[in-house]
DRENLUM-465477 format. One record per residue (C-alpha): x, y negated, z negated; residue number from 1; residue in one letter. Coordinates in steps of 0.2 Angstrom, whole numbers. Layout:
# DRENLUM-465477
<pt x="X" y="Y" z="Z" num="NUM" residuo="A"/>
...
//
This chain:
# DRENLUM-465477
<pt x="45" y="-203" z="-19" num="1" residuo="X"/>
<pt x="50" y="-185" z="-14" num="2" residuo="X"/>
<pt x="61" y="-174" z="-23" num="3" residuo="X"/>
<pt x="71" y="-175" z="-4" num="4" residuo="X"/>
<pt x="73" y="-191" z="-5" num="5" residuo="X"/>
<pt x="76" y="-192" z="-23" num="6" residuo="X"/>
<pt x="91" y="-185" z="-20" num="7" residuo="X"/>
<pt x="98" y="-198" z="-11" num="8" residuo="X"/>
<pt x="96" y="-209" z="-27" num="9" residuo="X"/>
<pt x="113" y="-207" z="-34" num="10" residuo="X"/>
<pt x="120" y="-211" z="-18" num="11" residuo="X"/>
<pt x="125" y="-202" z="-2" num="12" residuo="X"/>
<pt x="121" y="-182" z="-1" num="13" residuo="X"/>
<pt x="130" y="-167" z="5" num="14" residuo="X"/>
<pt x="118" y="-154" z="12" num="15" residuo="X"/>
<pt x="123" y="-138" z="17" num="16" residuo="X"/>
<pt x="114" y="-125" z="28" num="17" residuo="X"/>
<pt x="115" y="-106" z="24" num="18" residuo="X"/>
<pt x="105" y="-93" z="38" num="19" residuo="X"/>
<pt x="97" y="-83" z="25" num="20" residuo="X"/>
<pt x="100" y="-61" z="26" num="21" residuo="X"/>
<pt x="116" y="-65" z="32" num="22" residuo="X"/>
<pt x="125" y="-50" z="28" num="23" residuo="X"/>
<pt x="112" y="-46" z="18" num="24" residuo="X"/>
<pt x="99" y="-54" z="6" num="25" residuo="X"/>
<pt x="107" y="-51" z="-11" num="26" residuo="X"/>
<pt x="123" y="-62" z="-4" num="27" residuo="X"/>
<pt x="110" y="-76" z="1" num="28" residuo="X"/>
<pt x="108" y="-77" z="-16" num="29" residuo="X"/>
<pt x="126" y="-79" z="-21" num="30" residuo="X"/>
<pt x="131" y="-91" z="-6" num="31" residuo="X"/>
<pt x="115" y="-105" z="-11" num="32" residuo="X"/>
<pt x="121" y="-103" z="-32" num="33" residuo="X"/>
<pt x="140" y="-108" z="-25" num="34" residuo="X"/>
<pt x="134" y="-120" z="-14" num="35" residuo="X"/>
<pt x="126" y="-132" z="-27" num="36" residuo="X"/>
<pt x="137" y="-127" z="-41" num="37" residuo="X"/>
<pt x="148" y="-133" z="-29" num="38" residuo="X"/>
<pt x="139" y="-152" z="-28" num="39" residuo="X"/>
<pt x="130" y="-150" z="-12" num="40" residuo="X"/>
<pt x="112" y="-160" z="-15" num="41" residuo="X"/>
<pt x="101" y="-153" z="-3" num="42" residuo="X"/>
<pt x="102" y="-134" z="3" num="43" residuo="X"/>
<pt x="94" y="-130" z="20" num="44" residuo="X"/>
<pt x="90" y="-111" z="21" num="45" residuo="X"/>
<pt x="90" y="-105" z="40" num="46" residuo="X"/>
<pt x="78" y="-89" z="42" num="47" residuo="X"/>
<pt x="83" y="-81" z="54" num="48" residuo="X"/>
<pt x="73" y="-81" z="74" num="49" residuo="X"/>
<pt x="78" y="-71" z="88" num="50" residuo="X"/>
<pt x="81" y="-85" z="100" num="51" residuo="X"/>
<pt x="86" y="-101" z="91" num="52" residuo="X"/>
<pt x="89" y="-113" z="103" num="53" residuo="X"/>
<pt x="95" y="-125" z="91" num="54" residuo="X"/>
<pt x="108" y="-118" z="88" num="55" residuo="X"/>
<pt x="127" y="-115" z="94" num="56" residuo="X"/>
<pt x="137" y="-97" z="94" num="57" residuo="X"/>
<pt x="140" y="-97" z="77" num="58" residuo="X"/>
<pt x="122" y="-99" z="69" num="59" residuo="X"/>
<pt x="116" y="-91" z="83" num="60" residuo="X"/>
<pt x="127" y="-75" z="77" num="61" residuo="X"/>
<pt x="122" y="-77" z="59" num="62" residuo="X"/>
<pt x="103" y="-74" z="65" num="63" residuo="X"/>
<pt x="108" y="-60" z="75" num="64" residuo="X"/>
<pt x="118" y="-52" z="60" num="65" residuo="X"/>
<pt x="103" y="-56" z="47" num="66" residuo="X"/>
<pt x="90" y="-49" z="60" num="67" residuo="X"/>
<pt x="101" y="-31" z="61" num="68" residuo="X"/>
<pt x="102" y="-30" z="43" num="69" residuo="X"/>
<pt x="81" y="-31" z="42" num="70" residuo="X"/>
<pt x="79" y="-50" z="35" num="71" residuo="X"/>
<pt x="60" y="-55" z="37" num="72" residuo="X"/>
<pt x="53" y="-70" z="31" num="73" residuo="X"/>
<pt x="45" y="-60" z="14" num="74" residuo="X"/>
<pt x="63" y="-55" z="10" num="75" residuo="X"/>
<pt x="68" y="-73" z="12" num="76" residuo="X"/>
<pt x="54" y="-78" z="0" num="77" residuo="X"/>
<pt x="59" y="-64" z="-12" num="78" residuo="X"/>
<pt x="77" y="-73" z="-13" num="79" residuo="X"/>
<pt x="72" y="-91" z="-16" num="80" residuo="X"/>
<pt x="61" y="-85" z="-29" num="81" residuo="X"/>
<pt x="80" y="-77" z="-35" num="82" residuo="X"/>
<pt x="89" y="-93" z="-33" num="83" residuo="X"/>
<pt x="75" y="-106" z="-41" num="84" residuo="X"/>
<pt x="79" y="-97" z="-57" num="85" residuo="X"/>
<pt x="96" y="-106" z="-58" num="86" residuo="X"/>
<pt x="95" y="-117" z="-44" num="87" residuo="X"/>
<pt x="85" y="-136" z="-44" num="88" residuo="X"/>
<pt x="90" y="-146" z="-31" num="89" residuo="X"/>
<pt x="78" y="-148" z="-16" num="90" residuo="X"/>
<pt x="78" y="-133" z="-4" num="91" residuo="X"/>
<pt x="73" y="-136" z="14" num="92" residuo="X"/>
<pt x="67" y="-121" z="26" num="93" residuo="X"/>
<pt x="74" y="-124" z="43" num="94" residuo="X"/>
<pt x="67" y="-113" z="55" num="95" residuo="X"/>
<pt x="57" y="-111" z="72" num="96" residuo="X"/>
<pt x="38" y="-114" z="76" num="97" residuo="X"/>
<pt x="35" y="-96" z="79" num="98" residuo="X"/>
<pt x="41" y="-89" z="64" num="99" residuo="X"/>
<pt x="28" y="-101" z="56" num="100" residuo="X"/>
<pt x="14" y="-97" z="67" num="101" residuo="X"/>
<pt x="16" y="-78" z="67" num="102" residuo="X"/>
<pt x="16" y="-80" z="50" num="103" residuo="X"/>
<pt x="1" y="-91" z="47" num="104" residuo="X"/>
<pt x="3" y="-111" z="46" num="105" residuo="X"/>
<pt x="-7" y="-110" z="31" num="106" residuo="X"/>
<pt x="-1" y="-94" z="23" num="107" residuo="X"/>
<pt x="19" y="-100" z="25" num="108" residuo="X"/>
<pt x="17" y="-117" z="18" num="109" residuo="X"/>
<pt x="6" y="-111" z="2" num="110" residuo="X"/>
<pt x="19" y="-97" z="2" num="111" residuo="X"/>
<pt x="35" y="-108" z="2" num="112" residuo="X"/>
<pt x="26" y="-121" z="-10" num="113" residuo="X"/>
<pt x="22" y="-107" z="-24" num="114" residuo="X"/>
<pt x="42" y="-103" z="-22" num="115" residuo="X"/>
<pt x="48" y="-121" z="-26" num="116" residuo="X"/>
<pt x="54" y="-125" z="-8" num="117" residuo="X"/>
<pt x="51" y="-145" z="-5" num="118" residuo="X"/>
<pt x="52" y="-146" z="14" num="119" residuo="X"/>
<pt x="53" y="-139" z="31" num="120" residuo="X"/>
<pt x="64" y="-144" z="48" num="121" residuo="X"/>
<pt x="56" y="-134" z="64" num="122" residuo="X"/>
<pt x="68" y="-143" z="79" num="123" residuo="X"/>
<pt x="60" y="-134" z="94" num="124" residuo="X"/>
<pt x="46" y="-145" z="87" num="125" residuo="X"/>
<pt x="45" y="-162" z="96" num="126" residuo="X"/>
<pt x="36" y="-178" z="90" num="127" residuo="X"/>
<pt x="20" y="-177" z="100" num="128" residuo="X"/>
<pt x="16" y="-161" z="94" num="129" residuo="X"/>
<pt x="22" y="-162" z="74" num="130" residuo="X"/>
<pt x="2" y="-164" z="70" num="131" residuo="X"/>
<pt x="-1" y="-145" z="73" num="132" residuo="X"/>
<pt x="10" y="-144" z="54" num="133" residuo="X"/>
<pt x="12" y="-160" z="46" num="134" residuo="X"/>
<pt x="-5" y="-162" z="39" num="135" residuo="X"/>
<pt x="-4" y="-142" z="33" num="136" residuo="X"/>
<pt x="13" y="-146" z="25" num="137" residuo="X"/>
<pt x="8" y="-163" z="19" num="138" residuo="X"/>
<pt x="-6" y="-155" z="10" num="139" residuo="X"/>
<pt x="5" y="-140" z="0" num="140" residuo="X"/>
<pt x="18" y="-157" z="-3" num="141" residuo="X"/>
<pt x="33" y="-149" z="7" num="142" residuo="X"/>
<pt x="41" y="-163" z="18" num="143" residuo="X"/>
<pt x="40" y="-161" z="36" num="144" residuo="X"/>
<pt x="60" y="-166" z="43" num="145" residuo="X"/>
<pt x="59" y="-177" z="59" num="146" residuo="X"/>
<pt x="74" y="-176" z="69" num="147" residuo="X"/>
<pt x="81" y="-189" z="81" num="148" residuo="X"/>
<pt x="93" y="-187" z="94" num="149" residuo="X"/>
<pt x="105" y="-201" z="102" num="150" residuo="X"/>
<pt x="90" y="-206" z="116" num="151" residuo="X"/>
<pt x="82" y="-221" z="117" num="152" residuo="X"/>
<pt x="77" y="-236" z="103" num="153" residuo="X"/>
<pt x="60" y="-234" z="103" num="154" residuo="X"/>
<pt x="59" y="-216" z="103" num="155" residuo="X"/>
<pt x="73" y="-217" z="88" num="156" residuo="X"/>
<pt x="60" y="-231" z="78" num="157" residuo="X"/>
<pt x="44" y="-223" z="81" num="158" residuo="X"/>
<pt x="48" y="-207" z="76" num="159" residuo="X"/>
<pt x="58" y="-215" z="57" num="160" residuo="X"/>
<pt x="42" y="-223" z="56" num="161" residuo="X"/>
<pt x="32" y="-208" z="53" num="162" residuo="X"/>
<pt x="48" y="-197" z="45" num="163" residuo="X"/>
<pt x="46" y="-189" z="27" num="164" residuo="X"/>
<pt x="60" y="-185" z="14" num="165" residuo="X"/>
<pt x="75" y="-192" z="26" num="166" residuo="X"/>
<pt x="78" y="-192" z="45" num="167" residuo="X"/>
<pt x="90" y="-179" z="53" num="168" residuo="X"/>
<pt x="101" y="-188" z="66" num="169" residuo="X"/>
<pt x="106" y="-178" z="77" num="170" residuo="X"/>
<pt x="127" y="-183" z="80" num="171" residuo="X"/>
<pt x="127" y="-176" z="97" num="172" residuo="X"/>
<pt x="115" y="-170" z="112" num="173" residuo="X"/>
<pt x="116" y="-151" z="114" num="174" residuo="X"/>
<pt x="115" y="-138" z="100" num="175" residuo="X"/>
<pt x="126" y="-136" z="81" num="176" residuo="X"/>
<pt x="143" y="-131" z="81" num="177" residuo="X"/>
<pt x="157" y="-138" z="75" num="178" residuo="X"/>
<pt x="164" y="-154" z="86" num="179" residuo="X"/>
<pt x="183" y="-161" z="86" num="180" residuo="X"/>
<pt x="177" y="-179" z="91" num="181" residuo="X"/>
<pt x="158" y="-186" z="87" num="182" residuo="X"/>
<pt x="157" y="-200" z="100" num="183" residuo="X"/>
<pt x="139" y="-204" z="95" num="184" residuo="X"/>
<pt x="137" y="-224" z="89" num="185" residuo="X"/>
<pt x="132" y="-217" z="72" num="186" residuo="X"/>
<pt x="128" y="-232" z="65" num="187" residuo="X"/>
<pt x="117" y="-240" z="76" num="188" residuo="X"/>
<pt x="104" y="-224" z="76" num="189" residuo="X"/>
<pt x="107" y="-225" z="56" num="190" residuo="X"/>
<pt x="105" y="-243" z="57" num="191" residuo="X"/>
<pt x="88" y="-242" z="69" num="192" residuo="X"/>
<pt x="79" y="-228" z="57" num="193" residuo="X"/>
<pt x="82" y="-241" z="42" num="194" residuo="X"/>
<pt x="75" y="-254" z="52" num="195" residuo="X"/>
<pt x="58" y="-246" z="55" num="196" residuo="X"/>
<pt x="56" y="-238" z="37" num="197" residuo="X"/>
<pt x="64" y="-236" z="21" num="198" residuo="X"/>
<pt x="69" y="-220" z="21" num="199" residuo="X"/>
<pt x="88" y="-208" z="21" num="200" residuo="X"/>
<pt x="95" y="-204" z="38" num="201" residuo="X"/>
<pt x="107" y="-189" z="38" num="202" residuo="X"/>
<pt x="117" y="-184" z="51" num="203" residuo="X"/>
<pt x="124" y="-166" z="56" num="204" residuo="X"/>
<pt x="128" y="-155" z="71" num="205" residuo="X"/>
<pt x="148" y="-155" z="75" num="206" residuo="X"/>
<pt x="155" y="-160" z="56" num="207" residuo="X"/>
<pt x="165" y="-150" z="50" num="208" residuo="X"/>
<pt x="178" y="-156" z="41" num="209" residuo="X"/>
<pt x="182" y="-166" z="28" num="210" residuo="X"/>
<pt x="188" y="-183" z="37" num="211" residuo="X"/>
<pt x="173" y="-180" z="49" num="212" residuo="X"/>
<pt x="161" y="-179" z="35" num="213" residuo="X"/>
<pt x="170" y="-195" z="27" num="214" residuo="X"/>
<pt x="168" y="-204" z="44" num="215" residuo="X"/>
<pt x="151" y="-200" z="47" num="216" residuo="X"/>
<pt x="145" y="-203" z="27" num="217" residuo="X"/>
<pt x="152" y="-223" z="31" num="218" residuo="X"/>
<pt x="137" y="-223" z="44" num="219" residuo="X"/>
<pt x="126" y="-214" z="35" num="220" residuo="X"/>
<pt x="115" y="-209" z="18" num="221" residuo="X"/>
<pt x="122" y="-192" z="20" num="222" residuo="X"/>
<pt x="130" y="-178" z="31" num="223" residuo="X"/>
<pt x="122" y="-159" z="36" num="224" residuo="X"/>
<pt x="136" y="-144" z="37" num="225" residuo="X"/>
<pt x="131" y="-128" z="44" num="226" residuo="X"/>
<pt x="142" y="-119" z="57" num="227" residuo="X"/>
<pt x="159" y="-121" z="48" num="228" residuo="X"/>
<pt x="149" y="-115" z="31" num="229" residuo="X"/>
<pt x="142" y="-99" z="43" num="230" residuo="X"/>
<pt x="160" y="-96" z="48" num="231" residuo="X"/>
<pt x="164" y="-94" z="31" num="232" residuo="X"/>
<pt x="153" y="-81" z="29" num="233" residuo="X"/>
<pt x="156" y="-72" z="47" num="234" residuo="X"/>
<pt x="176" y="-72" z="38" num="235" residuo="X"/>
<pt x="173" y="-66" z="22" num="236" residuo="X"/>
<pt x="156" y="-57" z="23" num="237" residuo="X"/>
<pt x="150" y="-54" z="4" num="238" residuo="X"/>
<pt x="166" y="-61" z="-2" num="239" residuo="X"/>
<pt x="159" y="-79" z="5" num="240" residuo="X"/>
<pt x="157" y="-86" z="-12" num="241" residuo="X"/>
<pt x="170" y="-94" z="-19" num="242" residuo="X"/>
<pt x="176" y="-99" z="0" num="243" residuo="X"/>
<pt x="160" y="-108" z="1" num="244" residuo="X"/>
<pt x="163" y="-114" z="-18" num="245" residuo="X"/>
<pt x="178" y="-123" z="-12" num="246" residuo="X"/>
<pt x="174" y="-128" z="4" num="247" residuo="X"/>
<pt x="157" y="-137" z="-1" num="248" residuo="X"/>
<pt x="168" y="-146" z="-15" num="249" residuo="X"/>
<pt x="178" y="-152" z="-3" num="250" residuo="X"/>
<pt x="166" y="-159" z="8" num="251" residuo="X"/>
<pt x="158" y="-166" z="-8" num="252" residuo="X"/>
<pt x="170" y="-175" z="-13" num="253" residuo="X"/>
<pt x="175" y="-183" z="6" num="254" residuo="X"/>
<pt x="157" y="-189" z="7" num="255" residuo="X"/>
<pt x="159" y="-196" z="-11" num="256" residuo="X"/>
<pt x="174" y="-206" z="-6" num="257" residuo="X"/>
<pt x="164" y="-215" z="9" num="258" residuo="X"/>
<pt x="153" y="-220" z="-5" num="259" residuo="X"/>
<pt x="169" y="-230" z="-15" num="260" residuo="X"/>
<pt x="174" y="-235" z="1" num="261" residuo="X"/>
<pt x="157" y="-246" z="8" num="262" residuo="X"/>
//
């Protein structure tokens, strides 16, 4: 078993997202530490691309901001060398294709392996073309994320079937942000990845608060946070910290009650 999907052994996970270099390096640093001193179980680290199509306005401006300040995928590396001195829980790139390709398939997974990352979500990836990195990533033992959106059964069941670590359900069509309502039959796509394979299935885009992540957590092995973490840092800047500190926490602890409640 993964250390991914490990951490979905002691029961439901929080994950949190961070866009790396946003404002700047040093505070990457600082937010992650807070985060999983916080509770979080799984820590996404977005680097930054110039057109993340992913992504709602809020990410979207977090790359922005982390490109101005001069964040390359070396400095990102540099600061997860940083955080893995303190930091133990699994650590997922989340990026785009191209930033792995003009980088080198071979040279970013041997990279990110040597710096204790454990897995890596590319979601302008689709399905039929995940073989041009899975086997790359398979061999340096990072986890290749497969996401699934609210579409069809089959699609939904083929793709768990081949999924490493967990599967990232997609709450709602369209890009992140955070959501008032998720109308999205959680349970069901939850219910039709466990069907096809034994294996986590996380749900994010839209929750961002702590009854939504309660909510979504009764559905599911565990719930993804990124735009609402982001627009603490868009607030508060390099004085993010102890906001995220908190928030996380919060969060944490809503998921956790889910857990009591099943």
């Amino acid at each position: 078993m993964s250390k991914i999907a490990e951490a979905f052994e002691g029961g439901k996970a929080f994950i949190a997202f961070i866009t790396c270099g946003d404002p700047d390096i040093a505070s990457t640093v600082s937010f992650v530490t807070a985060a999983a001193e916080a509770g979080a179980d799984i820590i996404e680290l977005g680097i930054p691309f110039s057109d993340p199509t992913a992504e709602g306005p809020v990410i979207e401006a977090a790359n922005m901001r982390s490109l101005a300040a001069g964040t390359t995928t070396d400095k990102v590396f540099e600061a997860v060398r940083e955080i893995r001195k303190t930091v133990k829980i699994p650590l997922l790139f989340m990026t785009y294709a191209n930033v792995v390709f003009s980088y080198g398939t071979e040279r970013f997974a041997r990279a990110a392996a040597e710096i204790g990352m454990d897995g890596v979500i590319l979601p302008d990836v689709p399905y039929e073309e995940k073989e041009e990195f899975a086997p790359v990533f398979r061999r340096y033992g990072l986890d290749f994320i497969s996401l699934i959106a609210p579409t069809s059964h089959e699609r939904i069941s083929m793709i768990s079937r081949d999924a490493e670590g967990f599967v990232y359900c997609v709450s709602s069509l369209g890009v992140t942000g955070t959501r008032e309502h998720i109308t999205t039959d959680i349970s069901e796509m939850t219910g039709l990845v466990h069907a096809a394979k034994k294996i986590p299935a996380a749900v994010g885009f839209g929750i961002s608060a702590p009854a939504q992540a309660r909510e979504m957590a009764a559905h599911a092995d565990g719930v993804i946070v990124g735009s609402a973490i982001m627009k603490l840092i868009e607030k508060y800047g390099t004085e993010a910290a102890p906001h995220i500190r908190a928030f996380v926490s919060e969060m944490k602890a809503a998921v956790r009650e889910a857990e009591r409640e099943k």
